[in-house]
N, C-alpha and C positions, 0 to 999 in steps of 0.2 A: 434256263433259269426260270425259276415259277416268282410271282410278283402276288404278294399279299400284302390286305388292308388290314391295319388293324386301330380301330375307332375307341379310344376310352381316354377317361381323362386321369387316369392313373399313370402320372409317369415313370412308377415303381414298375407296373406291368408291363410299359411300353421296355425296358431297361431290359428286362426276365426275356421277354422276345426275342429280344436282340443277344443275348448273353445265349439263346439255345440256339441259332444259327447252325453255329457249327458242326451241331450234332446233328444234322436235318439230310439225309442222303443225296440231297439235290441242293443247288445254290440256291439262293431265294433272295429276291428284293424284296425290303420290309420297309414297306412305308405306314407311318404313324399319325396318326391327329389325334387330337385331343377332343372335338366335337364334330358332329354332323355335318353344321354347316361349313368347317374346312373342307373335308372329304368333298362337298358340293364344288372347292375352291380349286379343285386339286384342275394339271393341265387335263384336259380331253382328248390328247392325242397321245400315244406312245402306245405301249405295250400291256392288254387288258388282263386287270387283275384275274387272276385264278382261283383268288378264295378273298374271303371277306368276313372279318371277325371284329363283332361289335359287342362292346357291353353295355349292357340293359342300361345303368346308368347314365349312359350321354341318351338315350331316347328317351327316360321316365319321365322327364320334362316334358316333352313333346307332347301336347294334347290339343286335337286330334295328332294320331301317331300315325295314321294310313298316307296324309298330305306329304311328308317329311320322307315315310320310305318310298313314295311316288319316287319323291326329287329325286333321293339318292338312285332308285331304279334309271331315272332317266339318263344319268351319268355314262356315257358311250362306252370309258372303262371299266363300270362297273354291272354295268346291267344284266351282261350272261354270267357273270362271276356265284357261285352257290354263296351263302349268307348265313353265320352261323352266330349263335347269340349266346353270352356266355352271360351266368345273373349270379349271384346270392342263393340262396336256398332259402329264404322265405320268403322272396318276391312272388307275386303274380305276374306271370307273364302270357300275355294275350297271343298265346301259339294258335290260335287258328290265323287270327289275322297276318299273324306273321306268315305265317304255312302258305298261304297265298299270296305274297309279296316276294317269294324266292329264300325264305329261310329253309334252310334244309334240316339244321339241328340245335338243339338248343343242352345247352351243358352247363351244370351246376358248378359253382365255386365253391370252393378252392381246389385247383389243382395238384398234384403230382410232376414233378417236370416232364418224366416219362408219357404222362399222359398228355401233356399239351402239345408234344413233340409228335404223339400217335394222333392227334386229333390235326393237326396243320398236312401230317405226312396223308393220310386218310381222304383228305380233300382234296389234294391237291392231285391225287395219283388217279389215276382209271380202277385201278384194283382198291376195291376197296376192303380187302384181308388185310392189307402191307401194313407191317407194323414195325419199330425200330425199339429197339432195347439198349437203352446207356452202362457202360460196364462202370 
């Protein structure tokens, strides 16, 4: 079973996550918050996340924004987990800084279900060709 974070305060998106489960070739535990500092809140022991998906908007706040992904970095669960940043398409977003704090990739809004499905499958796997298509 792979164990993903996923950080936004949208709880339409938190709902979409959980509605594409079943389509996901692997079980997954999907745990949700709504801001950063839950994710800080969250236990330190169990089973470390494998992927980590955060939108720009619970960090845009955050100013400095390096202190904040320290913390979360520091998180036992979360620290070796890849870090992927979902935004808007007019935002700026500060990808170097990020690039150096463990983000791995960053993806424009709005999605495709198909594609959010390849982007969770993608990170979670070793191979990263693997792609799943919903009939």
């Amino acid at each position: 079973m792979k164990n993903i974070l996923y950080i936004s305060q949208s709880r339409l998106s938190h709902n979409l996550l959980r509605a594409l489960l079943p389509y996901l070739p692997e079980m997954v535990q999907l745990t949700c918050v709504d801001r950063l500092n839950e994710a800080l809140l969250l236990p330190k022991m169990g089973k470390p996340y494998q992927l980590v998906i955060i939108d720009w908007n619970t960090l845009a706040g955050h100013n400095p924004l390096e202190p904040h992904i320290n913390d979360l970095n520091r998180h036992p669960l979360i620290t070796k987990a890849p870090k992927i940043l979902i935004h808007s398409y007019n935002q700026e977003i500060p990808k170097e800084i990020l690039t150096t704090k463990g983000f791995v990739a960053f993806y424009t809004k709005p999605f495709l279900t198909d594609e959010l499905i390849n982007i969770m499958v993608k990170w979670t796997k070793k191979q990263s060709d693997l792609f799943v298509e919903l009939n």
